[in-house]
Structure formats: C-alpha cells, structure tokens
N, C-alpha and C positions, 0 to 999 in steps of 0.2 A: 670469063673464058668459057668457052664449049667444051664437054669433053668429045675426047676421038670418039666414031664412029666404030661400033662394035665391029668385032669378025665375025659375019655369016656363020651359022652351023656349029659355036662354041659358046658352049653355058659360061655364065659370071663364076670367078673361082668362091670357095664359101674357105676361112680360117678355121682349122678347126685347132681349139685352146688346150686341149688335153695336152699332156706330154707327150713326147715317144720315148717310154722307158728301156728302150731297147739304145738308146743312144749315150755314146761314153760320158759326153757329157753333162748328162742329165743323171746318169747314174752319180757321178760325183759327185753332184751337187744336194742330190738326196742323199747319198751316204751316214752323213752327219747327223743331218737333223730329221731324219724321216721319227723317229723315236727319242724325242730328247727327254723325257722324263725317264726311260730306262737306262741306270748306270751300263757302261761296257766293261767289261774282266778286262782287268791288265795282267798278262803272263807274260813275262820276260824271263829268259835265264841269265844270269852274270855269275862270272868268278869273285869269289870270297873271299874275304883277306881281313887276320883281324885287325883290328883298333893300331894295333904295334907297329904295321906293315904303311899305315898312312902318311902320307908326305907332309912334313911340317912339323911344329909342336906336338908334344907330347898332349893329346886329348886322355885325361881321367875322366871328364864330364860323361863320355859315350863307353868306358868300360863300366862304372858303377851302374847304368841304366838297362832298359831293356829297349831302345832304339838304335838304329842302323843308321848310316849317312851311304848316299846314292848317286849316281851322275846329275848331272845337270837336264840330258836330256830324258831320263826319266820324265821331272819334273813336268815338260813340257808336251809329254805325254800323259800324261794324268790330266792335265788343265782339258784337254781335251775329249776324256773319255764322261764325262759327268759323273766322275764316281762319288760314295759318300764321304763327307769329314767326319773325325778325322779321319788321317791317313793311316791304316790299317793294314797288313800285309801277314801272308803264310807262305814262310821259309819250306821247302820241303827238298828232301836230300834224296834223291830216288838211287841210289846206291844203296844207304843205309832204313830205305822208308821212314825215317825221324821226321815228324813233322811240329813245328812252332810257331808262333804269330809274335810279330813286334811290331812300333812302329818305325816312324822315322826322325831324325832330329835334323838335317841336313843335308843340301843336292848338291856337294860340292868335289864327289869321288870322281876319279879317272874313269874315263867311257868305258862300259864294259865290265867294272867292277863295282863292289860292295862290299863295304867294312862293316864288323861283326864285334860286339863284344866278344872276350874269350869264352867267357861263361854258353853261351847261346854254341859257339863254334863244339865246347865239348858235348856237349845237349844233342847235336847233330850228326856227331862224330864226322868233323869235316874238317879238311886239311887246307895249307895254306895254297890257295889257287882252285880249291875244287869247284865243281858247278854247281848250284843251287837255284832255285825256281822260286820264283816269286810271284804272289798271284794277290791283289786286293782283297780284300773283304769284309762284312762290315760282323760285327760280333755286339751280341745284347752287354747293358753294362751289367755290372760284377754287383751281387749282394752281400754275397757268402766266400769266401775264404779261410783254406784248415794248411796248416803250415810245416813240418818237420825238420827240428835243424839236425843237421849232419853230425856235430859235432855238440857232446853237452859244456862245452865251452860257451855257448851263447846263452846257457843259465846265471853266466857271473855280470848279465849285463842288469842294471839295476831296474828300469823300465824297457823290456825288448816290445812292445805294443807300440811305445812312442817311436822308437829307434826305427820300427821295421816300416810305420808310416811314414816318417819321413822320407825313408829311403826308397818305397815306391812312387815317390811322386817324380821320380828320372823313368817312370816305370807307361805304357802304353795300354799294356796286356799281359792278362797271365794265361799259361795253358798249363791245363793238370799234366802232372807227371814232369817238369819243367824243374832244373836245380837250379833254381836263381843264386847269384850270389851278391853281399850288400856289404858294404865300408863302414865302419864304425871305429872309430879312436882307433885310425892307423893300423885296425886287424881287417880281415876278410872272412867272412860267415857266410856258411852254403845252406839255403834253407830249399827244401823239396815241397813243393806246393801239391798237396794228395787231395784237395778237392776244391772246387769253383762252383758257385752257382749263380744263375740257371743253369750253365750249360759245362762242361770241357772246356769253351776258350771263352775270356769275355774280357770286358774295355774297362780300364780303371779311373778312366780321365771322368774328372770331377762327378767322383761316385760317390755315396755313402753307404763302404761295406763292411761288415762284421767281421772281425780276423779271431781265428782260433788256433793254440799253438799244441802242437801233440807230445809226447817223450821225444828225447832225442836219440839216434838210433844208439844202443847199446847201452841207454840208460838205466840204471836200477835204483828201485827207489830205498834210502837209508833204511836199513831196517828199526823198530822202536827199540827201546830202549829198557833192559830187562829192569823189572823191578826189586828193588835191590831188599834184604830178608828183614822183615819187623821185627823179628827179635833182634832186642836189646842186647850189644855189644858189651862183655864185661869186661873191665878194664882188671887186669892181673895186679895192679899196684895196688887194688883192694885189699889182694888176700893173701900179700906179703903181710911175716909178721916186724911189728914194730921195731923199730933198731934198737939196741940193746947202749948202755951206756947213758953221757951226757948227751943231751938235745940242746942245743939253743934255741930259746925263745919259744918255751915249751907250754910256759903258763896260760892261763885261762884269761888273764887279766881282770883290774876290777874298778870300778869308779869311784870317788872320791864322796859321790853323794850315795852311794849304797844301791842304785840302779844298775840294775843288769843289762846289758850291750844290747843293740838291737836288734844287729848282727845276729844273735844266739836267740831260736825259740823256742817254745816248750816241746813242741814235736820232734825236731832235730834232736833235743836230748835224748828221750827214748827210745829215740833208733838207733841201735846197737848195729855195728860192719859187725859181716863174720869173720872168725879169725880165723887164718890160714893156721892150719898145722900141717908141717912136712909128712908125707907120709913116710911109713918104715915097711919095707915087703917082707911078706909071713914066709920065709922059708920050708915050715914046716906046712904049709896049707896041701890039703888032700882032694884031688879030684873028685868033684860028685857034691863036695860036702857045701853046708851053707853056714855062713855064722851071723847071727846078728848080736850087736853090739850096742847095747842103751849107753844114752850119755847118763853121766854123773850131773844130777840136780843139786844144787849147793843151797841146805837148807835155809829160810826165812832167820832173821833174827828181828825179833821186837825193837831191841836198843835201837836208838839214834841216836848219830852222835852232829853236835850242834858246831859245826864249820863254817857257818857262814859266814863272814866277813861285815865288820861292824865299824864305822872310821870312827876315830875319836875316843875308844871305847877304853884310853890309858887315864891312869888315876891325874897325872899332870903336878908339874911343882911348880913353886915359885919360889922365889931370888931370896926375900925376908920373909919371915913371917909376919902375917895378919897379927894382930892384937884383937 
C-alpha cells in the first residue's frame, strides 16, 4: 500500500517520550514508586482502648506483653508504605506529652481503634477512648539493660534474670523511663526500666542483651550482725556452794583391776572451782575507808595418808583347813 499524500505546508509530527508531569495521571502513577527504597512515616491517630474493652475472649497473651493489636486496614497500609521489619511504632499522647514505642501482635481491631495493654495505657496516662498517635519507626537493637522493681517483693523470686527473660520475649521494645509490668506464679511485678543502650528506645527481637537489676524502691539493706562479747559467760551454778546433807551417787568410783577411769585426768584433778561464799554486808563500814583482807593459807603437812584403793587386798579364808 502507498501512504497518503502529505498536506502542503505541515511538518511530520516528532513523539516526544518524556512524561508530562503536570498530568494527574502520571502524577499517580509516579506517586508510589518514584522512590522505592525510601520507607514513608506512617502517622495515623486512633482511639485507645485496653486489652479488656476487646470483643471476644479474654486475651492475657496481649496484657503480659508490650505489643498492641490494630485494624486490619492499618495492615494494608503498611504493606504499602515500604517501611522497615519489624513492625515498630511510637505511641505519643499529646495531652499528656508521654511518649512509648511497642509493637504489634495482630490487625484484627475495630476501624479506628487500638487496644493497649493496661500497663502501657498507665505509662501514658490515657483513658478508655482517648486519642493516641501512632507513627513507625525503626530503633537500633538493645545491648544494655538496668532494671528497678517497684516493689521488693520481686527479691523472693529465686532466679529474677531467668524470670524477667522469659517474660520479654511477649516484649518488642523497651523505652527508658517505661514501668513494664511481668506475670510470674499468678503475681504481677512492675519493673521500671532506668536505662537502655545505645539509645532511649531500642528493639529486643532476637538480641543478645545484658540485664542489670537495681535496689527496689524503698529498699534497705539488712544491717550486719553485732558481734556478740568474747568474754566468757560464767555460769553462776559454779559458785553456788555444794548442797549440804546426803548426795546420791556421790562417789568417785573405782575399777576392779585398780585402773583409774579415763574419764578422769591428771589435770582436771588440780583444778580446783572456786568456792562461792555468801557474802555478809559490813554494817559498820566507814566512807573514805579501805580494807584489805588476806586469805588464810592452810599450812603444808608432810604426812600422807595412803587411801588408794587396792582389790583383793583381804587376808581371805577358806571352808577347811590346809594340812
């Protein structure tokens, strides 16, 4: 086929490829992906409502944690924004300027709302239905961790280290100044989180961080333990004097083969108790005055007298007599 014959006095048209960015439709279709490596902020405001206020079963899995559950189209706004994993968010109360970070555990709330643990709603000081602002972000992971419990009640737990790792792993994020609270054998413990590092807020998902735990507020530590006086306790039934009269089972006793008891040694012998004597008060005694008073020394005697105990030591008879 021929093509038509030109029109007289009109150039050939030339395409020209560029866009016209001035046209709506080109603008939408750049919208998106003129920059897809740059995440975009998610800021949404929704009403707050805790854990309690959700329709259905009783969730404990989202009050012991520090994540939130969210609408559904959230969800389908995030998929959209390229933002980073995980999902990461700051709570901020602009009432009370309180600001937090958690994550999320599930898109499954009523349009327009977001359910709160209690713990996180007191932290914020925010009421059932108030506004709260929500905004992505991504936080360095966590090294360092310093801990304070509320209460020294959380000293009676035998390992709090093991206890309080387990219980962050329902956990997101921590931000300093934050009173988390954790579930152990059916109690509740408020621990205050006084320092984070690198930063204020940071990501705990499969970190390897150091935890340190501080006194607990109003603690005090036992004081030690006075040491009690070296001197030697006399016992007064020493230096009562002996009972007067019959003694039962007073003797010294003696062996059959003329051996002295084992019981009994030579040094024990010549330790003499002192002997208590009553005292009698000097009616006549004169202020000022002194008296001293020598004991009576009861003189040496030479004689011995020979008591020892000898067995067998009788002349002995017999029935007849010997021839």
């Amino acid at each position: 086929m021929s093509r038509p014959p030109r029109r007289p006095g009109r150039s050939p048209r030339r395409m020209n490829h560029s866009p016209n960015l001035n046209h709506p439709h080109v603008q939408f279709q750049f919208g998106f992906n003129m920059f897809p490596d740059i995440p975009r902020p998610f800021n949404v405001s929704y009403q707050c409502f805790s854990v309690a206020m959700l329709p259905g079963n009783e969730r404990q899995d989202v009050e012991r944690g520090g994540k939130i559950i969210m609408p559904p189209s959230a969800l389908e706004q995030l998929t959209r924004l390229n933002i980073n994993y995980p999902m990461l968010f700051k709570l901020t109360n602009k009432k009370s300027k309180r600001e937090t970070h958690c994550g999320v555990l599930e898109f499954v709330a009523d349009e327009g709302k977001v359910y709160l643990p209690l713990w996180m709603m007191h932290n914020m000081a925010l009421e059932e239905g108030d506004s709260v602002q929500m905004e992505s972000v991504s936080l360095p992971v966590g090294t360092f961790s310093r801990f304070q419990p509320i209460s020294s009640d959380f000293l009676d737990i035998t390992n709090p280290t093991a206890v309080l790792e387990n219980c962050l792993r329902s956990f997101a994020c921590l931000t300093k100044g934050d009173v988390i609270a954790i579930q152990y054998n059916q109690k509740v413990y408020e621990l205050m989180v006084l320092e984070t590092k690198p930063a204020d807020a940071v990501s705990i998902i499969e970190c390897d961080m150091n935890v340190e735990f501080a006194a607990p507020v109003g603690y005090k530590e036992p004081e030690p333990m006075k040491k009690q006086d070296e001197e030697m306790t006399v016992d007064p039934a020493e230096f009562m004097p002996e009972p007067a009269g019959f003694v039962a089972f007073k003797g010294a006793g003696n062996r059959l083969d003329g051996k002295k008891r084992k019981d009994t040694s030579s040094t024990d012998q010549n330790i003499t108790k002192p002997v208590y004597i009553r005292g009698i008060a000097d009616y006549d005694y004169q202020i000022g005055t002194l008296r001293f008073i020598r004991k009576s020394i009861k003189p040496k005697t030479n004689e011995t007298v020979d008591d020892e105990f000898k067995p067998f030591s009788g002349a002995g008879f017999s029935l007849r007599p010997l021839n």
